[in-house]
N, C-alpha and C positions, 0 to 999 in steps of 0.2 A: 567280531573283532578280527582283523587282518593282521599278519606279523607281517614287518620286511624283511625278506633274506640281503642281506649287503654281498658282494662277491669274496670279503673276507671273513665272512662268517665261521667260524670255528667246526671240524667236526662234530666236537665235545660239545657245544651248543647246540648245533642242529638235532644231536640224540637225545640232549637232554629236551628240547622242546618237542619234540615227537614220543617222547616218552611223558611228558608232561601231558598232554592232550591224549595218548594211549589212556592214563591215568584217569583223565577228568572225562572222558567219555565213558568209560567204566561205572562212573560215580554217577553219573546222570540216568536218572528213570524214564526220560519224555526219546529215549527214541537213540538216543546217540551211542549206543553200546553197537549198533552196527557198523558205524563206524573203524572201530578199535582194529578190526584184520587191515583195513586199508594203513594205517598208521604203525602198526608191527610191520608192515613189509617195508614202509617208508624207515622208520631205525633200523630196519637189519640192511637195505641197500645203503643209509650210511656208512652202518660197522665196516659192509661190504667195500665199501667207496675208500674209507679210512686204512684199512688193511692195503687193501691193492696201494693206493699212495703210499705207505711205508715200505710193503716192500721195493714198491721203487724210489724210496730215499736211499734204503739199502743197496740196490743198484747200481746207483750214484756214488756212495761211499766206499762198494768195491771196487767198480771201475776206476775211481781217483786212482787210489791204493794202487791198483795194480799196474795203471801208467808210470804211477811214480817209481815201481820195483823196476818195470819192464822201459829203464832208462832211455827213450829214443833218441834224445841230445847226444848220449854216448855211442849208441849203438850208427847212428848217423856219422859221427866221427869217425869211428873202424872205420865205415866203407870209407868214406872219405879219403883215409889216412890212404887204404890198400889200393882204391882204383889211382889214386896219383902217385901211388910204385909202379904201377902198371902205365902210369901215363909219362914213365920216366920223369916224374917229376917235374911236367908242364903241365902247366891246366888249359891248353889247346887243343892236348893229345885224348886221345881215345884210351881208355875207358873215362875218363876225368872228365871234360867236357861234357859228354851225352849226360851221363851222371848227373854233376853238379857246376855244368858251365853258366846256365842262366843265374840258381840260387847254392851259393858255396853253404857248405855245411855250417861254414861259423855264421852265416846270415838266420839261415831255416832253423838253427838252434833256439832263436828264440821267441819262434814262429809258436801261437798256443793251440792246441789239439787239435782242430778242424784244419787251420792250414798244413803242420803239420803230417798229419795224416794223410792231406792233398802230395803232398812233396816224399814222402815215403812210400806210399802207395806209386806214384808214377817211375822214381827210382827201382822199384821191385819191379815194377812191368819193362823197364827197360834194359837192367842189369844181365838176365841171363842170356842173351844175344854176343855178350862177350866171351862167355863161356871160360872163366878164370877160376878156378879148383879153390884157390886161397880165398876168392870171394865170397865162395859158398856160406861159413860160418857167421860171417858180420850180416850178410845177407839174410838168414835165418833168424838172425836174433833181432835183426828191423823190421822181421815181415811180425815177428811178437810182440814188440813194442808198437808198431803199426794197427795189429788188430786190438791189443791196449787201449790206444788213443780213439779207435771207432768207438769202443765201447763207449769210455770216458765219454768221447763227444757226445754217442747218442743217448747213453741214458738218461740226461736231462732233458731232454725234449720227448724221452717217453714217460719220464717224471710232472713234466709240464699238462700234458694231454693227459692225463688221470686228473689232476687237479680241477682241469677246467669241466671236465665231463661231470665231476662232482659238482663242480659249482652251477652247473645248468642245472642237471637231475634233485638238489634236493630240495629244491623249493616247491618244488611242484606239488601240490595238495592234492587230497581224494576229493572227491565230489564231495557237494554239500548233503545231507539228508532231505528228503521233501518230504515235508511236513504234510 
């Protein structure tokens, strides 16, 4: 008898069917207790599989968190506010323009993490070439919120790739016995 694994199969179901058959192989006299080491390594690489996916739920839940503390919208704004004192208050002038003449800060505000972090990230590479002392502070707290928003971005997709890697690895069975 053959189980399907489907691609949403449960952790908790795939331990408990490998623990089920750990079980019934125990209980069998004709041969199948050999079996049983192959199917204990199969439920511990579960547990295995399930642990590492949580803590990268974990990951994900501090990373949010901590974009949301580490305000980029506002931190975007300072610079914003400060390079267009510097730009005497034209947005043609220098430091404004190189800055945020293509995407103004009230645009990129409501750009979500991956853009975001594109636009902040290239603003930090381009900022210190002006060399403005008063810069310095707003500067520092986007390059924070900046690496906030990496986080953010990428731990779902290092959350995603544990998932699938599970969903490949547990279907896979031990050999049959030969009788």
């Amino acid at each position: 008898m053959a189980y399907e694994f489907i691609v949403t199969t449960s952790y908790g179901r795939l331990r408990q069917y490998t623990a089920q058959l750990e079980g019934g192989h125990r209980a069998r006299a004709n041969g199948l207790a050999a079996q049983v080491p192959a199917w204990s390594v199969m439920k511990d690489r579960i547990v295995a599989e399930r642990t590492e996916r949580e803590f990268a739920d974990d990951n994900v839940l501090h990373a949010t968190a901590r974009a949301r503390v580490e305000d980029a919208d506002t931190t975007l704004g300072d610079v914003s506010s400060k390079s267009y004192e510097f730009a005497d208050k034209r947005a043609d002038q220098e430091p404004y323009v190189t800055l945020f003449g293509t995407i103004p800060a009230k645009r990129a505000r409501g750009f979500g993490p991956a853009k975001a972090t594109e636009v902040g990230a290239r603003i930090l590479k381009d900022a210190p070439r002006f060399g403005h002392a008063e810069l310095d502070a707003p500067l520092a707290a986007l390059a924070t919120a900046t690496a906030a928003l990496t986080t953010a971005k990428t731990a779902p997709s290092s959350c995603r790739g544990s998932s699938a890697r599970t969903r490949r690895a547990a279907p896979t069975r031990p050999a049959r016995p030969t009788h």
